[in-house]
N, C-alpha and C positions, 0 to 999 in steps of 0.2 A: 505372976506372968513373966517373970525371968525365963523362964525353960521355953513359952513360947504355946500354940497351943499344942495339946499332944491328938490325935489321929487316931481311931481304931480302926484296924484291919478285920474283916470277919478271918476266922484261921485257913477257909480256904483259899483267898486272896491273896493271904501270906506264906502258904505254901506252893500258889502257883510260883509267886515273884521271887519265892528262894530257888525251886528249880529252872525258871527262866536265866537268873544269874548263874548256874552252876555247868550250864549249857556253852556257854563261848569257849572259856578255857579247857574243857573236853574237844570242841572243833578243834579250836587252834591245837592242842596238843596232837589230834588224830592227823591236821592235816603235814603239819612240822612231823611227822615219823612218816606219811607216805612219801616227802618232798625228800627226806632221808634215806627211804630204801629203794625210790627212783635213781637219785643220785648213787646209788653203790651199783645198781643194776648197771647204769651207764658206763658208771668208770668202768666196770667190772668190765663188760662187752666190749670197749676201746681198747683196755690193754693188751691183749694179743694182738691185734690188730698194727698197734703201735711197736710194737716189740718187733713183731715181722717185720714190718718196714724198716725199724733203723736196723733189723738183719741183711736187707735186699739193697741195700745204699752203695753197695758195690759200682764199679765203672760196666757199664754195658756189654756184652761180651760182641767179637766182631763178629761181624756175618759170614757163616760158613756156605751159604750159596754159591754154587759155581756159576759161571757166569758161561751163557751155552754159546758158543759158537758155530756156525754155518759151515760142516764139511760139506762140502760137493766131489 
């Protein structure tokens, strides 16, 4: 009785509970690669965006409006 007692499994019982374990780390892997090519879609989409901008960082140009005056 050192080993304790031992358990049988019918084989199909043992085969649900080896693909229940084999299930999580296929999620985690599928959801870790969509959280990855979200992330590149995003960046991807920002940087021109950002690029334009630190191009338009210029000083405002002044206003060429004339300014109408009243002949009579």
């Amino acid at each position: 009785m050192a080993d304790g007692p031992r358990f049988e499994l019918p084989p199909h019982r043992r085969d649900f509970a080896e693909r229940r374990l084999a299930k999580p780390p296929r999620a985690f892997a599928s959801f870790i690669e969509v959280v990855r090519r979200t992330n590149d879609t995003v960046h991807g989409a920002t940087e021109p965006a950002t690029s334009s901008r630190m191009r338009s960082t210029r000083a405002p140009r002044a206003s060429t409006r004339c300014s109408s005056t009243a002949e009579t």
